[in-house]
C-alpha positions as CSV (number, residue, x, y, z in Angstrom):
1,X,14.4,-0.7,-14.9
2,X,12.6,-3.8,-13.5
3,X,10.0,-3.1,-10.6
4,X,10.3,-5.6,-7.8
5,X,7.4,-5.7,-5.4
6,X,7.4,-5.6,-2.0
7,X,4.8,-7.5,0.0
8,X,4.9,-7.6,3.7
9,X,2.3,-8.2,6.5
10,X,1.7,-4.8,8.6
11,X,-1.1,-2.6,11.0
12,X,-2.6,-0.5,8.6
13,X,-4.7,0.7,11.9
14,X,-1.6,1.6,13.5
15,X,-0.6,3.7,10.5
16,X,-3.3,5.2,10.6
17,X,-3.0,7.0,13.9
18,X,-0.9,8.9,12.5
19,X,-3.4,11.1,10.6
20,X,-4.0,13.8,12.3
21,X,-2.5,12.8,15.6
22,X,-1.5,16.4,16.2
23,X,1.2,15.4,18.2
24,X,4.8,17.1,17.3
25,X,7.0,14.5,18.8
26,X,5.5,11.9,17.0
27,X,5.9,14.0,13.5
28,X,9.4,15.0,14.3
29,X,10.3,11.2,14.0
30,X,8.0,10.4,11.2
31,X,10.6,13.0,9.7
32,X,13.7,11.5,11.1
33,X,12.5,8.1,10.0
34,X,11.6,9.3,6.4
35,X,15.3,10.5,5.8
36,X,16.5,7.2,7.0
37,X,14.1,4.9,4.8
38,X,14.6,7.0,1.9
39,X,18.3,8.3,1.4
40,X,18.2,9.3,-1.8
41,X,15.7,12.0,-1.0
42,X,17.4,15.4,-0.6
43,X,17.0,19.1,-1.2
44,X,13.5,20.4,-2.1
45,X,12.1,16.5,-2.4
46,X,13.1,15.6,1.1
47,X,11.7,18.7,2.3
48,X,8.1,18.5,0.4
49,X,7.8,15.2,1.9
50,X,8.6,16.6,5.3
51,X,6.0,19.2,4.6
52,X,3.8,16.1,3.6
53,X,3.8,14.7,7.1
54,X,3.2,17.9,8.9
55,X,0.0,18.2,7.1
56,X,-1.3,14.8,7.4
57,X,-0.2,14.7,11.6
58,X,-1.8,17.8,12.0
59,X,-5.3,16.7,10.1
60,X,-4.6,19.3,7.4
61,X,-4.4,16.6,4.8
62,X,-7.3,14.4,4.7
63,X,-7.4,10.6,3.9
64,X,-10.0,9.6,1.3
65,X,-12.1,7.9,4.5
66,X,-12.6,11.0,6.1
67,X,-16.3,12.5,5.9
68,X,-17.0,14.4,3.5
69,X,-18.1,17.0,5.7
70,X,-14.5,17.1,7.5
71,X,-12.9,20.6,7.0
72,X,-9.3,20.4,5.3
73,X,-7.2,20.1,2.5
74,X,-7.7,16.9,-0.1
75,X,-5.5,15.5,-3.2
76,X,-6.7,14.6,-6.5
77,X,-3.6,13.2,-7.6
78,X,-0.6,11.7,-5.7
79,X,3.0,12.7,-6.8
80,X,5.8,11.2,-6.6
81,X,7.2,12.6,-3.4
82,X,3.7,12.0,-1.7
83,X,3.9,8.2,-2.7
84,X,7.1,8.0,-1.2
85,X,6.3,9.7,2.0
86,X,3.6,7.2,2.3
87,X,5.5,4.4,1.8
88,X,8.3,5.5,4.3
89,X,5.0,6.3,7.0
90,X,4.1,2.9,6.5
91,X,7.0,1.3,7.9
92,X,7.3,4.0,10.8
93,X,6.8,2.4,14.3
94,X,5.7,-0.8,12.6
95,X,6.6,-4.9,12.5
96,X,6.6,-5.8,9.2
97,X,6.3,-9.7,8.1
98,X,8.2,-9.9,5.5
99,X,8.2,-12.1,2.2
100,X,10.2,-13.1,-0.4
101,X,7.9,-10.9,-3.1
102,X,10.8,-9.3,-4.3
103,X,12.3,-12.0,-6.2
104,X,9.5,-11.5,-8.8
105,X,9.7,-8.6,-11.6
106,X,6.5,-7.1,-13.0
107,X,4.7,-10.1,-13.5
108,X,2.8,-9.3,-10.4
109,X,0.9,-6.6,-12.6
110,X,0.1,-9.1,-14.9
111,X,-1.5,-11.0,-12.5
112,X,-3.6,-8.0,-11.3
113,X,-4.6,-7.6,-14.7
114,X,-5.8,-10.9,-15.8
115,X,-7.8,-11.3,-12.5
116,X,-9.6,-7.8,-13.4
117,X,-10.2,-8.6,-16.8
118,X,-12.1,-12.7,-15.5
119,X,-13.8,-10.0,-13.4
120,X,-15.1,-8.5,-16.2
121,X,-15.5,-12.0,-17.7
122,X,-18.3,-12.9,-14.9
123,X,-16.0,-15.1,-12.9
124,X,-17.9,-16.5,-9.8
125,X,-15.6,-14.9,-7.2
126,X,-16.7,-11.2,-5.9
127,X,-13.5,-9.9,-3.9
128,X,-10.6,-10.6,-6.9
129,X,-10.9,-6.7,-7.7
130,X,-8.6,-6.8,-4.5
131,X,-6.0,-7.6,-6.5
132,X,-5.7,-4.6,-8.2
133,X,-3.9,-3.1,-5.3
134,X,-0.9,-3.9,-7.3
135,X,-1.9,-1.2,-10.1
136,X,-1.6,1.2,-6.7
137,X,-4.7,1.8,-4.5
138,X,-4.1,5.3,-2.6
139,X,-5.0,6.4,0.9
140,X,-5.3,9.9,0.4
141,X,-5.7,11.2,-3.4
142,X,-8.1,9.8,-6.1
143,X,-5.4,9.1,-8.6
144,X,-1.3,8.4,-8.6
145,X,0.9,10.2,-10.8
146,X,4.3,8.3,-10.7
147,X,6.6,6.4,-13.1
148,X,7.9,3.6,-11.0
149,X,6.8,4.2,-7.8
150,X,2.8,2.8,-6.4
151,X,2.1,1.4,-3.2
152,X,-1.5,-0.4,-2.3
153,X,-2.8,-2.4,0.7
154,X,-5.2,-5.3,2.0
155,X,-6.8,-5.2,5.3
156,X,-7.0,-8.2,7.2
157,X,-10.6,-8.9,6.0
158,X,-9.5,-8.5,2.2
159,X,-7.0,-10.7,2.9
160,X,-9.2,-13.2,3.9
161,X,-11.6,-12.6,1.3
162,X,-8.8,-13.0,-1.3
163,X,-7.9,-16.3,0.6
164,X,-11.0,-17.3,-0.4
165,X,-10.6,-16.8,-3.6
166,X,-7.9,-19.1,-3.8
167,X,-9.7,-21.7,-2.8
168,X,-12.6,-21.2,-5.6
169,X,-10.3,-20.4,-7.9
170,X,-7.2,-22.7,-7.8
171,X,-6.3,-22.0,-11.2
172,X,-5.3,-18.7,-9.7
173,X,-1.7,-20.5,-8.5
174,X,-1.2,-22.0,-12.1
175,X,1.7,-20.0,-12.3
176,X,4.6,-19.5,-9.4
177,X,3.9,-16.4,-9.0
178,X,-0.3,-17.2,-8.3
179,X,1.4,-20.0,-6.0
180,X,3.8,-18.0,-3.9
181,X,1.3,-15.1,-3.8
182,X,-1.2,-17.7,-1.9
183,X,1.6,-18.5,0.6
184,X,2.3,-15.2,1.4
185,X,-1.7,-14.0,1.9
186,X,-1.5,-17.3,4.4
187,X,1.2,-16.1,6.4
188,X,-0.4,-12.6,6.8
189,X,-3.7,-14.0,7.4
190,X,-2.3,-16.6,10.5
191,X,-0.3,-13.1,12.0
192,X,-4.0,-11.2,12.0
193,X,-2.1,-8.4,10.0
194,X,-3.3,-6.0,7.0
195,X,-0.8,-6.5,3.8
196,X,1.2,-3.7,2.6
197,X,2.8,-3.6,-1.1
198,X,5.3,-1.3,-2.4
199,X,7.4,-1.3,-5.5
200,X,9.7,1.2,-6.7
């Protein structure tokens, strides 16, 4: 199986709203919407996702930003199922620019890796660690537990930062994939949107 990312400008704010917005309407579609995005879900998956979004619209679930003083529930480790609701909440009631990320195959974590490692190294550049949003970077448990499947995210500011890094580093589009990766960041950065990345 080869994993294909997916890399597309979006409102991470706007996704956000969603936690805990108590509103039944608005969960009811985040439902709707998850059976549409995700079609192969069925049976007892489809409906522990579903259970997945009542608890984070109705602020049972917390996010890992939420004081640590807020009353609720919190995950150690992302499943599966929870990735995927995440992903499909992502793109519910959003604009998504997209990209031609998914041409590429796993090199992308190769990339992430090698930019850890000259972190490591003592590389001038502070914000590279960005990168590893590819490895998956979760908004509600600690940890991910899936095969295949990882999502991570940028917000507008990291995407500027990692803009940045381009230009210190211009070794970093060596490759095509370094290259295209700098041209996508651009185009997020001129719509003033967060980046979103999937693969599965």
């Amino acid at each position: 199986m080869s994993l294909r990312p997916e890399i597309t400008g979006f409102n991470l704010a706007k996704m956000q709203k969603f936690f805990g917005c108590k509103d039944d309407s608005v969960i009811a579609a985040s439902k709707a919407h998850l059976k549409d995005f995700w079609q192969s879900l069925e049976g007892e998956e489809e409906e522990e996702a579903c259970g997945y979004l009542d608890k984070i619209g109705k602020g049972i679930l917390l996010p890992r930003f939420a004081p640590a003083a807020q009353p609720g529930e919190r995950l150690k480790v992302e499943n599966a199922t929870f990735i995927f609701t995440i992903i499909s909440l992502a793109y519910f009631d959003q604009e998504h620019t997209a990209t031609d990320s998914n041409y590429y195959g796993s090199c992308f974590l190769d990339f992430g890796i090698d930019w850890g490692k000259s972190l490591d190294e003592g590389t001038e550049s502070q914000s590279l660690a960005s990168f590893e949003f590819f490895l998956g970077r979760p908004l509600f448990g600690e940890d991910m537990d899936s095969d295949w499947t990882t999502y991570g995210y940028l917000t507008a500011k990291e995407v500027e930062k990692a803009l940045n890094d381009f230009d210190r580093s211009p070794q970093m589009k060596d490759d095509e994939f370094g290259e295209d990766l700098h041209k996508w960041l651009s185009k997020i950065h001129a719509n003033r949107q967060d980046l979103w990345f999937f693969c599965s």
